[in-house]
Structure formats: structure tokens, C-alpha cells
N, C-alpha and C positions, 0 to 999 in steps of 0.2 A: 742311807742318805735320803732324806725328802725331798717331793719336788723341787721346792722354794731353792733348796740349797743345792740341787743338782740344777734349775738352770741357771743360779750364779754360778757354778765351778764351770759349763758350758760358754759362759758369754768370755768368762777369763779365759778359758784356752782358745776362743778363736778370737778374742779383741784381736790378735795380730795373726801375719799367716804362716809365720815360724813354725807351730808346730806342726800345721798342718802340711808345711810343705817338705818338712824334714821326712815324714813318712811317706811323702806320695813321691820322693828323691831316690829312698830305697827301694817302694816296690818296682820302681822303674830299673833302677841299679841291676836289683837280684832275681826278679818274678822271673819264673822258668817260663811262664805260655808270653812269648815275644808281642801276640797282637797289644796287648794291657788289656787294663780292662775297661779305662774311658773310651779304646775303642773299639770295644766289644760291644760295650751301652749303646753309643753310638749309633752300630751296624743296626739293631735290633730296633732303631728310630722310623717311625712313618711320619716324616713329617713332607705334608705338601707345600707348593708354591704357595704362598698368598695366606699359609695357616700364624694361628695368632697365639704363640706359644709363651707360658711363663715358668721360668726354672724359681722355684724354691730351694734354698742352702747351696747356694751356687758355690762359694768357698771361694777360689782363687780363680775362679772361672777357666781353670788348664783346660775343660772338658769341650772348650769353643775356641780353644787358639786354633788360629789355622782352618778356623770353617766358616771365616767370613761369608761365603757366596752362601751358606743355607742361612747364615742370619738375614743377608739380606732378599733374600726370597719371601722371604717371610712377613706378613702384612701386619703383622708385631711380633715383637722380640722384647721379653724383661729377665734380665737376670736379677735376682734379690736374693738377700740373706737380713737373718734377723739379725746380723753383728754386721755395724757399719763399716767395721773396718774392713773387715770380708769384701764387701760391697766397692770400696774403692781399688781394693787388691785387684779384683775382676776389672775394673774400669780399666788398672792401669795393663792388666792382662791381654784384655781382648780387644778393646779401644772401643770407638765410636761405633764404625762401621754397620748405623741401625740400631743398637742395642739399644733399650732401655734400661738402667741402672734405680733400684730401690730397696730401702730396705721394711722388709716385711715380715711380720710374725704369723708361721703357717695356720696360726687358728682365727686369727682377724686379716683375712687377704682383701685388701680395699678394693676391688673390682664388684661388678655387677654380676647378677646371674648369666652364668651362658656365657660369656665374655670370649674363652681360650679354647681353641682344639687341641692344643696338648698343653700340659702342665706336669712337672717334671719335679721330682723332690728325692735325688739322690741321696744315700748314705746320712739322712737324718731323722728319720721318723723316731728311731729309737732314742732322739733328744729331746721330743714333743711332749712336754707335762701332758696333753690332752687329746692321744691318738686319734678317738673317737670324733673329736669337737673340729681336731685338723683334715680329716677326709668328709667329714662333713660339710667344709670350705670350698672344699678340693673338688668335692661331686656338685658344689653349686655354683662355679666358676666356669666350670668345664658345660663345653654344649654336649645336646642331649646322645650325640653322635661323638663325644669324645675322649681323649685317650691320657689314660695317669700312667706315664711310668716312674717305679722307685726302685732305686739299687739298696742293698743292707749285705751284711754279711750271715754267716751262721753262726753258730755255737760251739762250732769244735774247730777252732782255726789258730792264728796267733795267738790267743790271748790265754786259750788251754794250754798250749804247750809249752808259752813262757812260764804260767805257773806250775806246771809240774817240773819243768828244769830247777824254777828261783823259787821252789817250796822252802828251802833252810831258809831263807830269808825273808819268809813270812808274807811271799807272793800269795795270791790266792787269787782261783780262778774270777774276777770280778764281769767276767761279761755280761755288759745291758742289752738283757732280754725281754726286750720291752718290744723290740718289731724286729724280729731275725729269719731267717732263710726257714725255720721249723715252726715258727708260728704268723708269720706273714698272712698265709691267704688266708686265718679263719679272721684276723683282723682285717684284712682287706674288702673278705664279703659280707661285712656288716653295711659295709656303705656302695658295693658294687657288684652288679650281677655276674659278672664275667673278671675272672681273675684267674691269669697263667704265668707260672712258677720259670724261669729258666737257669740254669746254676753255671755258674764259669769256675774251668776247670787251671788249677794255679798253685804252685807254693814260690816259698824264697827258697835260693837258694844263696846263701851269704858268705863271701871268701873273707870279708875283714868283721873282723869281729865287733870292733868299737864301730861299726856305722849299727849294727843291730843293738851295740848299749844306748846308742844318738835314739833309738826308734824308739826304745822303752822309756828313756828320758823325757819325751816328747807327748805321751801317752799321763792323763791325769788318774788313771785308774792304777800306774805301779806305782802311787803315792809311799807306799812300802820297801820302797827301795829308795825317799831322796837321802837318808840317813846312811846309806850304803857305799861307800870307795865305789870310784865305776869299773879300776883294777877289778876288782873282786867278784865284780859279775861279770866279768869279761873272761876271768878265771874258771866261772862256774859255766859259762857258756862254752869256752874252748871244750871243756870234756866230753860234750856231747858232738863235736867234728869228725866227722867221715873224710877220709881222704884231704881234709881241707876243707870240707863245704859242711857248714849250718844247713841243714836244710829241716825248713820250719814249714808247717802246712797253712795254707790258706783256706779260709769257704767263703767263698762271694757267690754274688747272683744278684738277677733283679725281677721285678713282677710288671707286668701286662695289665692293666683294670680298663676294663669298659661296661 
């Protein structure tokens, strides 16, 4: 798939926040480490009073429910996504309470240099046609004292082990390794002197089967399966049940830049 045509299949699956919220419903559902991992991210946040923070690919903005008092500590607050509809999803998510709502494309951030003391681009780098062009944004937004954090996942997580389960079916491993837990920092210190790795430790564990066919369903990479009964993958998945539980591995984590 080419850029062009990889960030239209991108803009389609988050025009709305269905898909995105059917997955982040499961790993709530099933993930074995209770904290999650928004508030894992979270924990790992320095953010000070009065600092002037902007989230890039905010999504539904779950990752701020319930933290009104550090948005409004904060002497700005922008959540943005390059998909509008994302962008109202989070309005209607988080509310006013301070926020700023915009949407923005991470390789044209309309700010001035130096602007942000942290600036924040969860689980999307690896949708970025132009990695290089977008942390170049990222390092000139940010003051000279300041802080990028970004979450991604790795390489050997869901998306390996649904395709070696739904290989008959002409799954195949498709993860975009464009910015993952294994090649992160040499991308990262192309544009930043200081970059540190932290990995959050996680799988599913799934007791109903059809919520982990809803997961794949929701996923544009198992395009290979819409021709497929979700019976029949649901069949190929029971066979791999332990006592009752799917259990499928995760790799998450996120990086530190300054």
C-alpha cells in the first residue's frame, strides 16, 4: 500500500470513533495488568502547573476523562487529531473544562516555535506519511527545555498472533513498522538528544470469543477476513482456548525525548 493510499484507509477508519472504541472496550474488558495502559502513560507524565501542553492524535480523548484538575492547571491545554470527527468525539468526551479542541496534521502544527512544554503524540507515529518531517515539527514547537512523549506498540503482539492462528484464512502478519517499540529510539534520535524506552507489561485475556472477532473486525489490516463467516473465525479461535481463556499477547510501551 503507498502512502497516498495508506492515509486515506487511515482517515476512513477514524472518520468515526467506532472502531477505535470497540478495541480500547476489549482491552479494558480483558488486559490482564488492571492499571491499563492510559494510566500507565499517564503515571509516567511530568507535567507542571501553568505548563502549556499539546496532545497530537488525541482519538476519543478517554486518555483525559476524569483529569480535569491537570487540564486546568495547565496554562494551555490542546487536544487535536488530524480526523475531525476524532476531534469532536474528544470534545464531547472530555468537555470544556480549559481544553482547547483542533484539528491538526502532525507534520504542519500551526504553532510558533518554542510554544509547548510537553507535546504528546500517542499510538500514531506509525500513521505519519512523513516521520522525519513530523518530529521535526515536534522539536520546533516544543521549548528548548521540553518534553515529547509517544506510546506505539511492538512487533510481536496481537497482530502476530492473530495471523499465525487465521493463517488458513490468508491472515498475514501485516504490522506497520514504520515506528514500533524495536525501531523507536533510532527514529526518535534523529531529531532528539535524549530518548528513553519504557515497555508496559500486558496481554488479553478473552472469555467470549465473538468480542475478540468485534476486535478484528474493527482492525483495517484483517481486510482478509471481510469475505470470511465471523462463525468460522470464531471456530478457528475457540481451538486455541486454554481452560476457557484466549489468551493473546500484547507489547506496548512508550518513549521519553528531550
Amino acid at each position: 500500500m503507498n502512502r497516498m493510499n495508506d492515509t486515506a484507509a487511515v482517515r476512513q477508519q477514524y472518520a468515526t470513533n467506532q472502531n477505535l472504541s470497540t478495541r480500547i472496550s476489549i482491552h479494558e474488558k480483558y488486559s490482564t495488568n488492571k492499571q491499563g495502559f492510559g494510566n500507565w502513560i499517564f503515571s509516567n507524565y511530568w507535567i507542571n502547573n501553568g505548563a502549556k501542553v499539546l496532545e497530537l492524535g488525541c482519538g476519543t480523548g478517554d486518555m483525559w476523562k476524569n483529569r480535569t484538575d491537570t487540564i486546568r492547571a495547565c496554562g494551555k491545554f490542546v487536544l487535536s487529531d488530524f480526523s475531525e470527527g476524532m476531534v469532536k468525539y474528544a470534545f464531547e468526551t472530555v468537555g470544556s473544562c480549559g481544553a482547547e479542541y483542533r484539528v491538526i496534521d502532525i507534520q504542519d502544527i500551526p504553532y510558533e516555535n518554542g510554544t509547548f512544554d510537553v507535546v504528546i503524540a500517542n499510538m500514531m507515529l506509525y500513521h505519519v506519511p512523513d516521520i522525519d518531517k513530523a518530529l521535526r515539527e515536534v522539536r520546533r514547537v516544543l521549548k528548548s527545555d521540553g518534553i515529547f512523549y509517544c506510546a506505539t506498540y511492538g512487533e510481536h503482539g496481537i497482530i502476530e498472533y492473530l495471523a499465525s492462528v487465521l493463517s488458513d484464512y490468508g491472515v498475514k502478519d501485516t504490522v506497520n513498522r514504520n515506528f514500533t517499540l524495536q525501531n523507536g529510539t533510532e527514529i526518535l534520535s534523529r531529531a532528539f538528544e535524549s530518548v528513553r524506552k519504557l515497555e508496559y507489561t500486558d496481554a488479553l485475556a478473552v472469555t467470549d470469543i465473538n468480542d475478540m472477532v468485534d476486535y478484528i473486525y474493527s482492525m483495517t489490516s484483517m481486510t482478509a477476513l471481510q469475505s470470511v463467516p465471523k462463525p468460522l473465525i470464531a471456530e478457528a479461535l475457540s481451538k486455541h482456548l486454554e481452560d476457557g481463556i484466549l489468551h493473546v499477547p500484547k507489547e506496548y510501551g512508550m518513549f521519553i525525548c528531550s
